[in-house]
C-alpha positions as CSV (number, residue, x, y, z in Angstrom):
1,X,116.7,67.1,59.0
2,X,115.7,66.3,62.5
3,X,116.3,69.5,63.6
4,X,114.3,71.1,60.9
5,X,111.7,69.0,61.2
6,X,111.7,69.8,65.2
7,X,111.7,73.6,64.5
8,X,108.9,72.9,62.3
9,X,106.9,71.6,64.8
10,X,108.0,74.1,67.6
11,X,106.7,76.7,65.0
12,X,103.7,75.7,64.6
13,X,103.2,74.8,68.5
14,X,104.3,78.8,68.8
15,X,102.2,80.3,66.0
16,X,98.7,81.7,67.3
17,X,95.6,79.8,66.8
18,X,94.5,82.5,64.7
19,X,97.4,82.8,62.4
20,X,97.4,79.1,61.3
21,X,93.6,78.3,61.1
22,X,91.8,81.2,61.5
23,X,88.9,82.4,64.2
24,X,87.3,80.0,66.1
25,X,84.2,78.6,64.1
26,X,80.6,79.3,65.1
27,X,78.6,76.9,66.8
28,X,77.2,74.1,65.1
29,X,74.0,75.2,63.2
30,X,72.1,72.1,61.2
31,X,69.4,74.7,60.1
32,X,71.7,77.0,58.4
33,X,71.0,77.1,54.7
34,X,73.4,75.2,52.3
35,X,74.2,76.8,48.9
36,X,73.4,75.0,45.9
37,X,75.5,74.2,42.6
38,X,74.2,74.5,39.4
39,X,73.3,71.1,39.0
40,X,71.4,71.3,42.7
41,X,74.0,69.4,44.3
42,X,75.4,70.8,47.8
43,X,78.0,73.0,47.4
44,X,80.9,72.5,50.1
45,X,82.7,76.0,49.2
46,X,84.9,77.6,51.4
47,X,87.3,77.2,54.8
48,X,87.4,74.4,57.1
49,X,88.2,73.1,60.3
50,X,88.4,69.9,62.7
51,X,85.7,70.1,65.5
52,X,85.1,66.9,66.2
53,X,86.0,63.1,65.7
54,X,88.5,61.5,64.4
55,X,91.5,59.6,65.9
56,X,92.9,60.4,69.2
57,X,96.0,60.9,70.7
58,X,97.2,60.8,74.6
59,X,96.0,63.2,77.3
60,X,98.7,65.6,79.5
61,X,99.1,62.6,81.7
62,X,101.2,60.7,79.2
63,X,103.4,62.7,78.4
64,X,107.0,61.4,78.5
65,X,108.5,62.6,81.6
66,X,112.1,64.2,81.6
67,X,115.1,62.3,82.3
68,X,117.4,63.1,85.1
69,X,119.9,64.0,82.6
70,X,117.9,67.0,80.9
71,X,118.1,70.6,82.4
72,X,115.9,71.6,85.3
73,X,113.8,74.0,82.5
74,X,113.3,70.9,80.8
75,X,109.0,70.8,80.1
76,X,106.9,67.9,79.3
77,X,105.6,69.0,75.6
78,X,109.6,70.0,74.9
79,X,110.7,66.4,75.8
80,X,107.8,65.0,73.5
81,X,108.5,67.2,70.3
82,X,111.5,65.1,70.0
83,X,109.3,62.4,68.4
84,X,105.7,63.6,68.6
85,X,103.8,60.9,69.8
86,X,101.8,63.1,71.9
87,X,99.8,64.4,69.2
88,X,100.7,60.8,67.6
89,X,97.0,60.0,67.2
90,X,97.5,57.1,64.6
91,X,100.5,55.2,67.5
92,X,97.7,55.4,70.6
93,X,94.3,55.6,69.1
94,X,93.1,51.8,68.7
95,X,91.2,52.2,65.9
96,X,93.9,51.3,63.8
97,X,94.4,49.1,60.6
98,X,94.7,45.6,60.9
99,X,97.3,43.9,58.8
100,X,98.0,40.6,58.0
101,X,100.2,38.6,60.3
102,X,102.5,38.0,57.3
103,X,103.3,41.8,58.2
104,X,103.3,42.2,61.8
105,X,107.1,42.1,61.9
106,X,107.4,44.7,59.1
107,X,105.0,47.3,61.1
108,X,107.1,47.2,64.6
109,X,110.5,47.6,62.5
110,X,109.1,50.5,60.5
111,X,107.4,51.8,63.7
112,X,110.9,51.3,65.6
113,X,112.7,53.3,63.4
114,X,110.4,55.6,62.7
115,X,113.1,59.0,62.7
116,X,114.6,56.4,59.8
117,X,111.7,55.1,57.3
118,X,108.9,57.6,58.2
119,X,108.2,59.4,54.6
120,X,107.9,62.2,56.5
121,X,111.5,62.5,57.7
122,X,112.9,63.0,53.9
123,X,110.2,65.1,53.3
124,X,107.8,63.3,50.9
125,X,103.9,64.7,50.9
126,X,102.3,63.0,53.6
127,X,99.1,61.3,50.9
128,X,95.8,60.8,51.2
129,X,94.7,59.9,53.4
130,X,97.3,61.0,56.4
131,X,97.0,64.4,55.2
132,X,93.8,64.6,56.7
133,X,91.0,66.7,55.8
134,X,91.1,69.9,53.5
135,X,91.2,73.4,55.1
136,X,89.5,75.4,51.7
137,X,87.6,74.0,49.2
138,X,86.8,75.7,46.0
139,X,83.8,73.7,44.2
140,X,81.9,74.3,40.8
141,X,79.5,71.6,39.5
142,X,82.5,70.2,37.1
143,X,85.1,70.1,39.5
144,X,86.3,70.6,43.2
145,X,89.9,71.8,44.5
146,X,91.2,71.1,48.1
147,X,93.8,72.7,49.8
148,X,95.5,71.3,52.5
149,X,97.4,73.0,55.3
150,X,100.9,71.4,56.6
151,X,101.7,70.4,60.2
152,X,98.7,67.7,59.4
153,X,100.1,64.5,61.6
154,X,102.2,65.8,64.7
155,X,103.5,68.8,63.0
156,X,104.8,66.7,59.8
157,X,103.7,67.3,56.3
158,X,103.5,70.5,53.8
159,X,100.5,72.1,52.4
160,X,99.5,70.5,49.6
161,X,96.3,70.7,47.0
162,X,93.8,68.2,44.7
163,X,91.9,69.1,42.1
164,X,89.1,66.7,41.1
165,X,86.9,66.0,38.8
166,X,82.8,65.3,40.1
167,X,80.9,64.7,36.9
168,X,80.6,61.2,37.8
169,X,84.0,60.0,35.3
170,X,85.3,56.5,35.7
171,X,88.6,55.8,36.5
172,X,91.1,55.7,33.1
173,X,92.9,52.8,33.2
174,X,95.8,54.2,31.5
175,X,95.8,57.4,34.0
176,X,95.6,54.7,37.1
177,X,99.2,53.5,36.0
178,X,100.4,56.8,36.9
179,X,101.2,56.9,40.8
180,X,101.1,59.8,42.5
181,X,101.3,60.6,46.4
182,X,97.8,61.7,46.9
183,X,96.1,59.1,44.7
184,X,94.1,59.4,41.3
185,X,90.7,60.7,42.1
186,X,87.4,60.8,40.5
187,X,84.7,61.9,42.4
188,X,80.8,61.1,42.0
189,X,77.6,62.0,43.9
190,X,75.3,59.8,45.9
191,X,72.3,62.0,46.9
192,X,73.6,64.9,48.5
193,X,77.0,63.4,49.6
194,X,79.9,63.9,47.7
195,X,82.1,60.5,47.1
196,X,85.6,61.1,46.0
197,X,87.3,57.2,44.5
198,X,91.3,57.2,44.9
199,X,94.0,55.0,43.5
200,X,96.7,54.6,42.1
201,X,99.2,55.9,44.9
202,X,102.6,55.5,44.9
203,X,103.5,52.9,48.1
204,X,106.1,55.2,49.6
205,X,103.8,57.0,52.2
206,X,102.3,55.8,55.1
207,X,98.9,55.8,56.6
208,X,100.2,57.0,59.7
209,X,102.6,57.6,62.1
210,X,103.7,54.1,63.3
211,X,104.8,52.0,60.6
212,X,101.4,52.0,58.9
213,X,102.3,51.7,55.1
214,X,100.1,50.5,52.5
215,X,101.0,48.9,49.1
216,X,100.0,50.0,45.6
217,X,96.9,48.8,45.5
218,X,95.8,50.8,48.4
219,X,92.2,52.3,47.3
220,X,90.3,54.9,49.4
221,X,87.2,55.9,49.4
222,X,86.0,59.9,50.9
223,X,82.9,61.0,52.0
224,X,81.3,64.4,52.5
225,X,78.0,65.1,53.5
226,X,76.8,68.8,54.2
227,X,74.5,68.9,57.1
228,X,74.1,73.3,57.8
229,X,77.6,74.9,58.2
230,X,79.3,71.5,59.0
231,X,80.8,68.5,56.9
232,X,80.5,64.9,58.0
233,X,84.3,63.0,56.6
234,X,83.9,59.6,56.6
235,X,87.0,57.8,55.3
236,X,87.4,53.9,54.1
237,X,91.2,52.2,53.1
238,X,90.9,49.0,51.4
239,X,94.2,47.7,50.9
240,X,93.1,43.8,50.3
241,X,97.6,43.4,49.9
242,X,98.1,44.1,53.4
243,X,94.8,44.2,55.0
244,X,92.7,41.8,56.8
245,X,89.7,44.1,55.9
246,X,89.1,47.9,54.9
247,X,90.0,50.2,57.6
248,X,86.9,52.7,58.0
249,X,88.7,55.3,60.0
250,X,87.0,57.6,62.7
251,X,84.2,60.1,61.0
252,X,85.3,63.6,61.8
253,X,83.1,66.8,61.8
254,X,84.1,69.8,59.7
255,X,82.8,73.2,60.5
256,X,82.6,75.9,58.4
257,X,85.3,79.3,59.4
258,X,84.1,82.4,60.5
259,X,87.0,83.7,57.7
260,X,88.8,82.4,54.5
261,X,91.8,80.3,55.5
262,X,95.2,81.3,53.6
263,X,97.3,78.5,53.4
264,X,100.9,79.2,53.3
265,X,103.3,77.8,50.6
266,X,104.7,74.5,51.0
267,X,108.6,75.7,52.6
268,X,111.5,73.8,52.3
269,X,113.3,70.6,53.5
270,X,116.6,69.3,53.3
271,X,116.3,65.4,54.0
272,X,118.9,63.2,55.7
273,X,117.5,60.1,56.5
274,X,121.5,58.7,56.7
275,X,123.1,60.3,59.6
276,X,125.8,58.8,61.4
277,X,124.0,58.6,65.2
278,X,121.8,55.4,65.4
279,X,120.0,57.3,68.5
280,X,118.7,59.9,65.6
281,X,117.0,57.1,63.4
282,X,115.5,55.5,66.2
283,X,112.1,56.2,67.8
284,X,112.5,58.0,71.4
């Protein structure tokens, strides 16, 4: 499993710029015209990518260094793929969650062994909202479908998709019973920003990298607000079981592609979260 999750990463280190997200965007442009729904509304159509914000994770001077026992071709980003906490943003950003001390002990174990009790490592969708942003959005004044690219938290996670409705719906009780990895969503308009209401997740994914999980009752609320050819993402995790106090994570700017994104197919993954070496399981 490791090793597939290593090559994974590797591959996506190796693959062009071009191939996995497309041409660089254009510069920002707040005058550019947005398009318009049927019902008026903003209409956040098309592909997608990270320009700005969000959390961070550590510069070239801390990377892990080599160990005298590794080969002389041994490089600094090789070393670090073995646990990925160079583009780790959630570990060494410290805008992070705050939990309850009733939980402290629970977050360093699960951070510890991350290579053990990760969700990533046995291959479960990452959730909202680790996944991240989407890279292609397809919208119509009923509804809104998100795509999402894998390789999303330090080369972890598939591709996955939403679709949502935005008439303005309540939650269904009923439907909320029903857990699911990337939440129950009903999204609703305030002005010009589109507000998409989450829950109902299933507890087995985490937050983050780092032992961050969340319980059941997790609820999260998305924001996006068109301003020209960029999207303002402002994410907010109340988790009132765990937390001290709803996390409002980092606001990150979208920009809109020069091109329309493909996103490949979610590949496979054999999981062995079991192995016999201790070292494998625990967090380099």
């Amino acid at each position: 499993m490791k090793a597939t999750m290593l090559a994974l990463v590797l591959g996506l280190l190796a693959t062009p710029v071009a191939a996995q997200f497309g041409p660089p965007p254009p510069p920002a442009d707040p005058n550019a015209p947005v398009p318009k729904l049927a019902n008026g509304k903003p209409d956040l159509s098309g592909s997608w990518q990270a320009v700005a914000g969000g959390q961070q994770g550590s510069g070239g001077d801390m990377f892990r260094r080599c160990t005298p026992f590794q080969t002389k071709t041994c490089m600094e980003w090789t070393n670090q793929s073995e646990d990925w906490p160079f583009m780790s943003a959630t570990r060494l950003d410290q805008r992070q969650p705050i939990y309850k001390p009733e939980f402290w002990d629970k977050i360093i174990e699960l951070d510890q062994w991350t290579n053990k009790f990760d969700p990533v490592m046995t291959c479960l969708p990452l959730g909202i909202p680790r996944q991240g942003p989407p890279a292609r959005i397809f919208q119509t004044d009923k509804d809104i479908t998100m795509i999402y690219r894998g390789g999303g938290d330090g080369g972890g996670g598939y591709a996955e998709f939403r679709m949502i409705p935005v008439d303005g719906r309540a939650h269904d009780p009923k439907q909320a019973l029903q857990y699911t990895y990337m939440g129950y969503t009903v999204g609703r308009w305030e002005g010009d920003a589109l507000v998409l209401d989450s829950i109902g997740f299933s507890d087995e994914t985490w937050l983050g990298r780092g032992g961050f999980f969340h319980s059941d009752k997790m609820r999260v609320l998305e924001k996006f607000t068109r301003v020209g050819n960029e999207i303002l993402y402002d994410v907010t995790i109340d988790d009132p079981e765990v937390l001290v106090k709803p996390w409002v994570m980092p606001s990150r700017t979208l920009r809109q592609s020069g091109a329309n994104t493909i996103v490949q197919e979610r590949g496979s993954c054999g999981a062995d979260n079991e192995l016999k070496e201790v070292a494998t399981q625990f967090r380099h």
